[in-house]
PDB file of N, CA, C, O and CB in Angstrom:
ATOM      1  N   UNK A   1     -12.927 -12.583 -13.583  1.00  0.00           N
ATOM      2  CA  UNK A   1     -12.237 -11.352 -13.271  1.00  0.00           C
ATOM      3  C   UNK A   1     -11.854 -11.358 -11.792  1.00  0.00           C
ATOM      4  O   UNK A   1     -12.721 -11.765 -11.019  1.00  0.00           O
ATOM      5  CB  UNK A   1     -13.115 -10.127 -13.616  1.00  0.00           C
ATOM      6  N   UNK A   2     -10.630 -10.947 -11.261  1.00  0.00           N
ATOM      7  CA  UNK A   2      -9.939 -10.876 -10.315  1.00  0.00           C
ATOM      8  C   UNK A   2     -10.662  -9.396  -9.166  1.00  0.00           C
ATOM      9  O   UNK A   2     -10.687  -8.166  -9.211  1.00  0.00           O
ATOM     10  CB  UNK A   2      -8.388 -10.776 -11.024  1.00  0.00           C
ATOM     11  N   UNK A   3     -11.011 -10.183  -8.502  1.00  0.00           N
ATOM     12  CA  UNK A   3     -11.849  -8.848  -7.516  1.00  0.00           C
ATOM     13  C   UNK A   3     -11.090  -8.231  -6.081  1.00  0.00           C
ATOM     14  O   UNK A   3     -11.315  -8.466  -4.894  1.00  0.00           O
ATOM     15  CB  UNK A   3     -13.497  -9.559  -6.840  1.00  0.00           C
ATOM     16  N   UNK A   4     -10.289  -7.515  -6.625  1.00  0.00           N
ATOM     17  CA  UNK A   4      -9.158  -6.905  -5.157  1.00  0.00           C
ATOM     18  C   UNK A   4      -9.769  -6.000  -4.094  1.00  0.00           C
ATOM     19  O   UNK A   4     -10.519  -5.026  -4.153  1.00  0.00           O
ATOM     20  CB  UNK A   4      -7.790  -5.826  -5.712  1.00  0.00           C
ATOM     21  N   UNK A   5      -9.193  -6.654  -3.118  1.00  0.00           N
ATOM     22  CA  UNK A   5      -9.794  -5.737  -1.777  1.00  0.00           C
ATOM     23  C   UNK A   5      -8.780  -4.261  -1.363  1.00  0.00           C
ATOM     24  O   UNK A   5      -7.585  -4.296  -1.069  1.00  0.00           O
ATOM     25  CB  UNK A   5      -9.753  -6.952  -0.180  1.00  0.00           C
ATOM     26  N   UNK A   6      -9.387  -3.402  -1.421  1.00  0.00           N
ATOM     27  CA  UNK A   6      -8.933  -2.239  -1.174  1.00  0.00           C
ATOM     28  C   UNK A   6      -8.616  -1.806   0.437  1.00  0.00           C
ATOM     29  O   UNK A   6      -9.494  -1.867   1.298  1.00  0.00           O
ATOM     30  CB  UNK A   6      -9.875  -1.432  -1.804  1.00  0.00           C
ATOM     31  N   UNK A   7      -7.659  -1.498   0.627  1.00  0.00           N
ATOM     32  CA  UNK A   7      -7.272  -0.352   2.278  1.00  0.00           C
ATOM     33  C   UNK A   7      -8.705   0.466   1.975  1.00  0.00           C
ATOM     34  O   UNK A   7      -9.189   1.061   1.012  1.00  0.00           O
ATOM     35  CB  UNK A   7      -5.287   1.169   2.237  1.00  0.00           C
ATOM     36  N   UNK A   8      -9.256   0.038   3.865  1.00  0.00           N
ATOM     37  CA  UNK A   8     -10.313   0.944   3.644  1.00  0.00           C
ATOM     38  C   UNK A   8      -9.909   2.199   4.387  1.00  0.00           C
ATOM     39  O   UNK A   8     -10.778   2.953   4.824  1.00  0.00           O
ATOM     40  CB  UNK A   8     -11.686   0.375   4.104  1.00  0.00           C
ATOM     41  N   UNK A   9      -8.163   2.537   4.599  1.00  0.00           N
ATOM     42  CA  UNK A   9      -7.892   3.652   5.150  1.00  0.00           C
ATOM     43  C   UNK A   9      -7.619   4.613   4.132  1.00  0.00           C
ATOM     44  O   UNK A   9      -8.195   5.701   4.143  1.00  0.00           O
ATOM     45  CB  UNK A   9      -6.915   3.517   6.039  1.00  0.00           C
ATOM     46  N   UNK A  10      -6.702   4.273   3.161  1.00  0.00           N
ATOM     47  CA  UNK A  10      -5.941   4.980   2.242  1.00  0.00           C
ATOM     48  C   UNK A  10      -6.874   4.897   1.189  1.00  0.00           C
ATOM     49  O   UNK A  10      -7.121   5.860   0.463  1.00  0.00           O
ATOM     50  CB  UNK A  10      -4.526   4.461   1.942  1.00  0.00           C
ATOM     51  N   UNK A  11      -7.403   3.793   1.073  1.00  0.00           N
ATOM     52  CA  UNK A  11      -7.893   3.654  -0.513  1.00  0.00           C
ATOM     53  C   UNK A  11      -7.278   3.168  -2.027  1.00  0.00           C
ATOM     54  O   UNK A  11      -7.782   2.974  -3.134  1.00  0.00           O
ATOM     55  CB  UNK A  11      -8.177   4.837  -0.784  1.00  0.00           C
ATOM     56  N   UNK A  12      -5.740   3.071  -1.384  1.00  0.00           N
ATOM     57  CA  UNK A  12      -4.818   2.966  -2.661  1.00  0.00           C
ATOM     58  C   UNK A  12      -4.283   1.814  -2.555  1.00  0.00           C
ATOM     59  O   UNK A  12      -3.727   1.379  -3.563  1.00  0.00           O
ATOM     60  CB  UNK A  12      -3.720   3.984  -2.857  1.00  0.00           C
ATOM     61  N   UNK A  13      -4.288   0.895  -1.188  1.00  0.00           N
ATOM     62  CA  UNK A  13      -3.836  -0.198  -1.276  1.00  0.00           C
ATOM     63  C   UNK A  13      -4.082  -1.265  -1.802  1.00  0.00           C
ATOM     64  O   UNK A  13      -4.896  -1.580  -0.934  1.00  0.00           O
ATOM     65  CB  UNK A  13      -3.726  -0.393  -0.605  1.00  0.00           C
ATOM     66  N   UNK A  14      -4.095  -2.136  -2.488  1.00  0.00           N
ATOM     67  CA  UNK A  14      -4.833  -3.100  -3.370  1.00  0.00           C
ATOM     68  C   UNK A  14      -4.050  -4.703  -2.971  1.00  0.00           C
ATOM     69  O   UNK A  14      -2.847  -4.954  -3.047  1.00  0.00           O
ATOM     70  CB  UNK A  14      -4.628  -2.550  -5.218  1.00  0.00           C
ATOM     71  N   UNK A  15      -5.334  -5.774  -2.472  1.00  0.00           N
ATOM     72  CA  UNK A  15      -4.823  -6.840  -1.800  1.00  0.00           C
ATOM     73  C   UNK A  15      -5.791  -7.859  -2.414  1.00  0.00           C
ATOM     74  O   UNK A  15      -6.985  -7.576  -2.502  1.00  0.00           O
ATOM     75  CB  UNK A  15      -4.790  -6.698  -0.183  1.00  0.00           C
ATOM     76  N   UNK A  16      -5.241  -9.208  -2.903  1.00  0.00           N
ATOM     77  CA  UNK A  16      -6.152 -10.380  -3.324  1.00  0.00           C
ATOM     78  C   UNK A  16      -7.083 -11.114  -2.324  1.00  0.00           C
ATOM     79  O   UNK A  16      -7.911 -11.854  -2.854  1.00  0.00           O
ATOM     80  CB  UNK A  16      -5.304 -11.409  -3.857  1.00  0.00           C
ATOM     81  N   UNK A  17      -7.093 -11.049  -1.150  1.00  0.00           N
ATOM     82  CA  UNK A  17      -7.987 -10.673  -0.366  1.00  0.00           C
ATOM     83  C   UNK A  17      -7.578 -10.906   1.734  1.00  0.00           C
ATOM     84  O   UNK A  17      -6.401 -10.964   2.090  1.00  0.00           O
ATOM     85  CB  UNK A  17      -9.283 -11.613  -1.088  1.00  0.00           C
ATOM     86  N   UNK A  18      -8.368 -10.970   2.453  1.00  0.00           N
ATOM     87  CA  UNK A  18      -8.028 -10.819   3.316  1.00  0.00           C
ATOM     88  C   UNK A  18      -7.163 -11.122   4.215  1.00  0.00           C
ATOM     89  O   UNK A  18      -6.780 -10.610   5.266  1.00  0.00           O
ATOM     90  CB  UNK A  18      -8.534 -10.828   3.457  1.00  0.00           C
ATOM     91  N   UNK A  19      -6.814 -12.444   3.360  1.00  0.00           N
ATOM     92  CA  UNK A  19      -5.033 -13.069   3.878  1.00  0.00           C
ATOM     93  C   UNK A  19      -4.393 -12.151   4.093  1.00  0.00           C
ATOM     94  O   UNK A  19      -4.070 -11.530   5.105  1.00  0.00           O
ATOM     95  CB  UNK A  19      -4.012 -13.889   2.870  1.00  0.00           C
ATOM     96  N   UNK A  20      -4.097 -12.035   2.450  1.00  0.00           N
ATOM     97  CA  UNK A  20      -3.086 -10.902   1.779  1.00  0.00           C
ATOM     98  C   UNK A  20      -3.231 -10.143   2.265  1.00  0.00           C
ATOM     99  O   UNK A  20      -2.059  -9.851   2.502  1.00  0.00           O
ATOM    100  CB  UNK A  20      -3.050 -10.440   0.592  1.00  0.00           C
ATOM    101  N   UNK A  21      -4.224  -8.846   3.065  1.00  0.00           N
ATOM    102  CA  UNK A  21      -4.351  -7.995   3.422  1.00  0.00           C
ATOM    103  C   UNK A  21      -3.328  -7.718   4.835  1.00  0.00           C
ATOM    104  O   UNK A  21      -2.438  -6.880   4.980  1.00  0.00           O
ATOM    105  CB  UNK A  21      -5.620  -7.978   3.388  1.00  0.00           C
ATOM    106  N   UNK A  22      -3.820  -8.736   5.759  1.00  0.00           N
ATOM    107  CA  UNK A  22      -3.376  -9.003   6.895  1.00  0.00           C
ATOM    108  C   UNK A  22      -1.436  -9.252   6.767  1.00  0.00           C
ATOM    109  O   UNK A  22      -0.577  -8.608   7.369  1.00  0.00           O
ATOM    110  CB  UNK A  22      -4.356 -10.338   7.372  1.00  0.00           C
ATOM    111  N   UNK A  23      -1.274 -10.184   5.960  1.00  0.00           N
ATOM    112  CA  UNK A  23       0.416 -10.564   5.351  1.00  0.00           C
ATOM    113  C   UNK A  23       1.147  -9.219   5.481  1.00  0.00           C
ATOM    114  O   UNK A  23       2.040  -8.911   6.271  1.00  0.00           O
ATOM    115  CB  UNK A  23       0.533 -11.118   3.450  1.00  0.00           C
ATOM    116  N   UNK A  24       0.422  -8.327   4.301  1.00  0.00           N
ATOM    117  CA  UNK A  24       1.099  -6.952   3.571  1.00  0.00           C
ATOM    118  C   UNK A  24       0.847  -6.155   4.588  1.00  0.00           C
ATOM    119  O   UNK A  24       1.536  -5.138   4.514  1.00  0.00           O
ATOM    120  CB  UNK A  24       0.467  -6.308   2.089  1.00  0.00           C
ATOM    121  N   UNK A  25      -0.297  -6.201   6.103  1.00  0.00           N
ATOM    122  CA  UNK A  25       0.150  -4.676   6.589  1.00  0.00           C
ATOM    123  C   UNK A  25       1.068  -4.219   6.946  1.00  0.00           C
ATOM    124  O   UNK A  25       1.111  -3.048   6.568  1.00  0.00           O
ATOM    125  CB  UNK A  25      -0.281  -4.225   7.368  1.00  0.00           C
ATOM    126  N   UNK A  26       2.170  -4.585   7.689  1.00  0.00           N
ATOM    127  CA  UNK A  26       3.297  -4.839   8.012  1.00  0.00           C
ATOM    128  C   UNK A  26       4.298  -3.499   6.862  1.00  0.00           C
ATOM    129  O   UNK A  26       4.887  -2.459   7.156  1.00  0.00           O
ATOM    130  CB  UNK A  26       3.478  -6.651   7.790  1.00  0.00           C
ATOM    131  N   UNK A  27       4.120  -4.052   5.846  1.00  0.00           N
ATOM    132  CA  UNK A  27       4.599  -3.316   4.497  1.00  0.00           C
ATOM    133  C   UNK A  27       3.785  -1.780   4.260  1.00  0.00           C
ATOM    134  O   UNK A  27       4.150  -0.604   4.266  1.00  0.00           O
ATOM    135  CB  UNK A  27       4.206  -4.435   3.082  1.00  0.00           C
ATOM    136  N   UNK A  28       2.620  -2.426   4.076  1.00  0.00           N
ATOM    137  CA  UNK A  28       1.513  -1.235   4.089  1.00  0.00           C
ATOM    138  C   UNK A  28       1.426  -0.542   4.675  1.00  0.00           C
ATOM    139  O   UNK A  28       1.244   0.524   4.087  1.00  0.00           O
ATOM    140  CB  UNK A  28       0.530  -1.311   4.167  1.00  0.00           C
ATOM    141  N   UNK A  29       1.462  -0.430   6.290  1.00  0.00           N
ATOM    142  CA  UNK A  29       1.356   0.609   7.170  1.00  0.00           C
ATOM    143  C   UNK A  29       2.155   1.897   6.905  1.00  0.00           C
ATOM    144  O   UNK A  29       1.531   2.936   7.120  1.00  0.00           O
ATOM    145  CB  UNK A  29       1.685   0.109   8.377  1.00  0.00           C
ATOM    146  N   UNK A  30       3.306   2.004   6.517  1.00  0.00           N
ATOM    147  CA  UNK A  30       3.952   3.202   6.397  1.00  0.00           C
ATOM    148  C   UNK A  30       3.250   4.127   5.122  1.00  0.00           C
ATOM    149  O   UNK A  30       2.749   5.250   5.163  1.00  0.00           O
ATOM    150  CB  UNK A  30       5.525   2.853   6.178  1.00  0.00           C
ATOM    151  N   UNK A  31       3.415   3.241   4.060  1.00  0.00           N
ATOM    152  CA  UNK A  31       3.029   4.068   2.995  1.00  0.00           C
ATOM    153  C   UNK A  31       1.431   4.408   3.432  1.00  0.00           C
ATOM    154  O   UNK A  31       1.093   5.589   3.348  1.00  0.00           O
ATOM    155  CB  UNK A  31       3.252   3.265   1.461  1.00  0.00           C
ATOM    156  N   UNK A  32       0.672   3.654   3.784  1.00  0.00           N
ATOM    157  CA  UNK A  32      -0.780   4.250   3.879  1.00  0.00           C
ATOM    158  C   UNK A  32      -0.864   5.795   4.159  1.00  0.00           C
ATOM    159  O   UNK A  32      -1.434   6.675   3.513  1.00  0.00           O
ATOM    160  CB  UNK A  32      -1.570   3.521   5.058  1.00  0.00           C
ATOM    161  N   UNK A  33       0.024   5.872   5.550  1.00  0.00           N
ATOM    162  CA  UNK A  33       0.240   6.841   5.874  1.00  0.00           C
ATOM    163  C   UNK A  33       0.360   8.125   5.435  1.00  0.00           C
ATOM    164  O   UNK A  33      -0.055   9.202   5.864  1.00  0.00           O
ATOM    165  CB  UNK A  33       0.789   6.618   6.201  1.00  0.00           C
ATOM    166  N   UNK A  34       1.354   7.624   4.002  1.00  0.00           N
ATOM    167  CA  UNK A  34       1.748   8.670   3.363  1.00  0.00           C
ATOM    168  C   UNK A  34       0.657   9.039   2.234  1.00  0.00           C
ATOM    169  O   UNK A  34       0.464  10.140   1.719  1.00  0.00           O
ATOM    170  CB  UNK A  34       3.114   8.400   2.861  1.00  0.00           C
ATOM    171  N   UNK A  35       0.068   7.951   2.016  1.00  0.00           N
ATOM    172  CA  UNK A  35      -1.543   7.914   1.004  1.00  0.00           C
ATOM    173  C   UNK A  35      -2.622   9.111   1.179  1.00  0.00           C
ATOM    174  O   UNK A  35      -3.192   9.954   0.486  1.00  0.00           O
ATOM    175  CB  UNK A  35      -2.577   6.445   1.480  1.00  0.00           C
ATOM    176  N   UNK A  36      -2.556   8.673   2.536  1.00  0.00           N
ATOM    177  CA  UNK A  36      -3.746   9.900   3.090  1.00  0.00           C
ATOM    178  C   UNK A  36      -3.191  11.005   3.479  1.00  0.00           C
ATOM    179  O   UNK A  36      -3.973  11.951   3.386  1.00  0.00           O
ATOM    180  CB  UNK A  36      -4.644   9.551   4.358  1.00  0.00           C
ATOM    181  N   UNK A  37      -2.230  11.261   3.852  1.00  0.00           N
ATOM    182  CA  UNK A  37      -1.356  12.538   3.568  1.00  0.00           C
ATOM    183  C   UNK A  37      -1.350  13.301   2.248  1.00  0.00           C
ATOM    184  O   UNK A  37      -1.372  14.531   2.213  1.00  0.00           O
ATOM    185  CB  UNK A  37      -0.006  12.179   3.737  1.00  0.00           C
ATOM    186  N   UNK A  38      -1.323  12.606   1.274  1.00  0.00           N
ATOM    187  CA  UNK A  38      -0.633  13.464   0.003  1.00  0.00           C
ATOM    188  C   UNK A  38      -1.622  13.367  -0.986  1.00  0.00           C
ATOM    189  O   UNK A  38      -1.516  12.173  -1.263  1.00  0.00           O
ATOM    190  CB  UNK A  38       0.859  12.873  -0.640  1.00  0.00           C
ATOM    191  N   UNK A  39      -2.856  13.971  -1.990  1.00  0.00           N
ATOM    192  CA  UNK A  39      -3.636  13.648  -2.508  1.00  0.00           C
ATOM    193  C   UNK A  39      -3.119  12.727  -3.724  1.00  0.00           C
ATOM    194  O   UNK A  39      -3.410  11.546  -3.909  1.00  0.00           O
ATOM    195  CB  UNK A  39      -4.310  14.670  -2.660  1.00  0.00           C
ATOM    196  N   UNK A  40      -2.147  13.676  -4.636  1.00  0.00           N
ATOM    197  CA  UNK A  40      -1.280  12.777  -5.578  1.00  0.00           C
ATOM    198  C   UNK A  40      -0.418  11.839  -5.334  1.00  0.00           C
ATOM    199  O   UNK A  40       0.422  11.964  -4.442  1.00  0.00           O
ATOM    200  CB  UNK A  40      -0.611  13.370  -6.224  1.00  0.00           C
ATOM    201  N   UNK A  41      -0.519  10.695  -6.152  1.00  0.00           N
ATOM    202  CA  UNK A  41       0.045   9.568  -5.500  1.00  0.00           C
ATOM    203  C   UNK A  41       1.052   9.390  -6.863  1.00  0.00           C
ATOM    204  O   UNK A  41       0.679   9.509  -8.031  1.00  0.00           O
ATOM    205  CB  UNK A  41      -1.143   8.193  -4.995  1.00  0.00           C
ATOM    206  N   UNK A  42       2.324   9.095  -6.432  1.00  0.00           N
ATOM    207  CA  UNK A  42       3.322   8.623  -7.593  1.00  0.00           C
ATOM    208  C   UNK A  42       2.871   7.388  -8.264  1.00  0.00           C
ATOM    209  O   UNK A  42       1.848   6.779  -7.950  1.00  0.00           O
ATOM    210  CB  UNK A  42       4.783   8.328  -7.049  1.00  0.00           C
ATOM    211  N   UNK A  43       3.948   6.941  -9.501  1.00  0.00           N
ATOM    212  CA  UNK A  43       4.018   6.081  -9.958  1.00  0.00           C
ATOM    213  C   UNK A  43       4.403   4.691  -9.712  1.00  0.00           C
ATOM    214  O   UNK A  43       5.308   4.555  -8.888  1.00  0.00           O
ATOM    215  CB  UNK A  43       4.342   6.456 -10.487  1.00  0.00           C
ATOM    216  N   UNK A  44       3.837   3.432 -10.334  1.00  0.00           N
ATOM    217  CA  UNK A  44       4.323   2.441  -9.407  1.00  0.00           C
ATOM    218  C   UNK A  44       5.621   2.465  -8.912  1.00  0.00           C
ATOM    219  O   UNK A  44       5.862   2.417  -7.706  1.00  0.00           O
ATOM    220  CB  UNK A  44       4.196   1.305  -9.903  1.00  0.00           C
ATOM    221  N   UNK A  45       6.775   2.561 -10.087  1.00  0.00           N
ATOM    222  CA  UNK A  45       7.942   2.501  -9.308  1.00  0.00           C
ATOM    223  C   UNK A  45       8.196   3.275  -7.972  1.00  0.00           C
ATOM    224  O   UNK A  45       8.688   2.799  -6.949  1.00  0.00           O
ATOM    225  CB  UNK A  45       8.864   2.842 -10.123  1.00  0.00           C
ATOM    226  N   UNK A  46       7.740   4.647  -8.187  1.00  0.00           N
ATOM    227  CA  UNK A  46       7.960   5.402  -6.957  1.00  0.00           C
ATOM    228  C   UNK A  46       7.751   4.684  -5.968  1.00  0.00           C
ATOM    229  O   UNK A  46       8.587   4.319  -5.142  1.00  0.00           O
ATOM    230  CB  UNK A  46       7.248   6.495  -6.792  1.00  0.00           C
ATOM    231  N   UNK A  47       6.359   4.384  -6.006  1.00  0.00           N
ATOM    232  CA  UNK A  47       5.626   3.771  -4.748  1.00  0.00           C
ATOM    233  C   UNK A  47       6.592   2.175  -4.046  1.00  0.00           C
ATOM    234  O   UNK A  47       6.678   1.819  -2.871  1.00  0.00           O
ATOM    235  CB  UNK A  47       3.768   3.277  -5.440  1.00  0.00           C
ATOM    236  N   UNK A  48       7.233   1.467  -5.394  1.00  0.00           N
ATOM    237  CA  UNK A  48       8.610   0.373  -5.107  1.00  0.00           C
ATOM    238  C   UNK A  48       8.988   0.975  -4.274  1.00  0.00           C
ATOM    239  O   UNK A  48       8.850   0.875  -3.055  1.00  0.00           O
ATOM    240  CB  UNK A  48       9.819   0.032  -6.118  1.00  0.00           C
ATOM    241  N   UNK A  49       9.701   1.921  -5.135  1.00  0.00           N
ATOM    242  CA  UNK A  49      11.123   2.289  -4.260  1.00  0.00           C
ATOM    243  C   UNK A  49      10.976   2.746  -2.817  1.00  0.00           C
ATOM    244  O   UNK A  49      11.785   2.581  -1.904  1.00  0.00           O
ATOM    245  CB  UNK A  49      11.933   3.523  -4.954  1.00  0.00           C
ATOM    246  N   UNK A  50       9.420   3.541  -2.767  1.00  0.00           N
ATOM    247  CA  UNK A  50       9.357   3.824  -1.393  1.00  0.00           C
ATOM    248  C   UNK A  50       9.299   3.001  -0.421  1.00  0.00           C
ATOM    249  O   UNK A  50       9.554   3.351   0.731  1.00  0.00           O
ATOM    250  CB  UNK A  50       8.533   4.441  -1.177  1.00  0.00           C
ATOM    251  N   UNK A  51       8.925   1.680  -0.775  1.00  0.00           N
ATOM    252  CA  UNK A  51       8.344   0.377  -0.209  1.00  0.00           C
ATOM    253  C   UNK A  51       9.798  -0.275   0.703  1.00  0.00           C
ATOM    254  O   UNK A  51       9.981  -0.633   1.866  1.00  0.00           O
ATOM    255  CB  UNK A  51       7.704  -0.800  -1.705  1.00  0.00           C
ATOM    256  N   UNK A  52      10.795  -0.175  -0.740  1.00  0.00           N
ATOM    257  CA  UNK A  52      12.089  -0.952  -0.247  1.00  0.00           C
ATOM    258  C   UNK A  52      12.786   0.029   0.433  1.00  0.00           C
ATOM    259  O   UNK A  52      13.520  -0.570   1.219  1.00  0.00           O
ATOM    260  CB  UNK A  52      13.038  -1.610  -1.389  1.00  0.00           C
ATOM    261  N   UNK A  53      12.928   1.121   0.535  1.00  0.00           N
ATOM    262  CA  UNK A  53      13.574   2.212   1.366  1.00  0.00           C
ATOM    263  C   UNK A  53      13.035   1.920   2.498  1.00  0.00           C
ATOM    264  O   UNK A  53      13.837   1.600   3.376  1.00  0.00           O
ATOM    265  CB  UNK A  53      13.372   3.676   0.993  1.00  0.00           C
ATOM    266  N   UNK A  54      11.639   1.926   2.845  1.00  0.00           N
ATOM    267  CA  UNK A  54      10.940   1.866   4.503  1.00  0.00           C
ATOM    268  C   UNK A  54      11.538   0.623   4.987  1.00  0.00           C
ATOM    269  O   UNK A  54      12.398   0.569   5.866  1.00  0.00           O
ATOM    270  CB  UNK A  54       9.035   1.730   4.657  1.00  0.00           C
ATOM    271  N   UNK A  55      10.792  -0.859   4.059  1.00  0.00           N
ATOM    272  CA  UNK A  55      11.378  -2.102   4.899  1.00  0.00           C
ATOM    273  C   UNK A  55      13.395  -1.953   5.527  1.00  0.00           C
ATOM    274  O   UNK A  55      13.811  -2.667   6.439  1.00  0.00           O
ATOM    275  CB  UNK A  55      11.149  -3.661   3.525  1.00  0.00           C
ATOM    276  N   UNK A  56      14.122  -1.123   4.938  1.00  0.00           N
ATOM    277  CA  UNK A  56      15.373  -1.239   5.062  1.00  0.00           C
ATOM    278  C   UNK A  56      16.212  -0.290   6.042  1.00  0.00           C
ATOM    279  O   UNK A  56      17.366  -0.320   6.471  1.00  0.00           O
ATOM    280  CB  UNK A  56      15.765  -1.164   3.854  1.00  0.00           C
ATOM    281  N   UNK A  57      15.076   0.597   6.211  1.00  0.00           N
ATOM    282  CA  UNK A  57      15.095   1.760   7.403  1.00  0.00           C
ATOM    283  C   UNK A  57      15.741   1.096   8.455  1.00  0.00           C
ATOM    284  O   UNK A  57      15.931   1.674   9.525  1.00  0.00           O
ATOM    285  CB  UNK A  57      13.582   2.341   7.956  1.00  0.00           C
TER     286      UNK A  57
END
């Protein structure tokens, strides 16, 4: 079984492990943001689309 490392800011981020973690903050940082801001969290796509909207900002 595949054991993912979690954002220990947000809690919602999910990474195969600390490489990956380090790679994706870059990506991650914005939305985290918005993680711990908002209790409800959308659906994956949402969370896409929000992903490719920020990188394109």
């Amino acid at each position: 079984m595949l054991h993912c490392r979690r954002c220990h800011a947000c809690h919602k981020g999910m990474f195969c492990n600390k490489k990956c973690q380090v790679l994706g903050w870059k990506d991650h940082r914005s939305e985290c943001k918005a993680f711990k801001s908002h209790d409800a969290i959308a659906n994956i796509e949402v969370r896409l689309l929000g992903r490719i909207v920020t990188r394109y900002k």
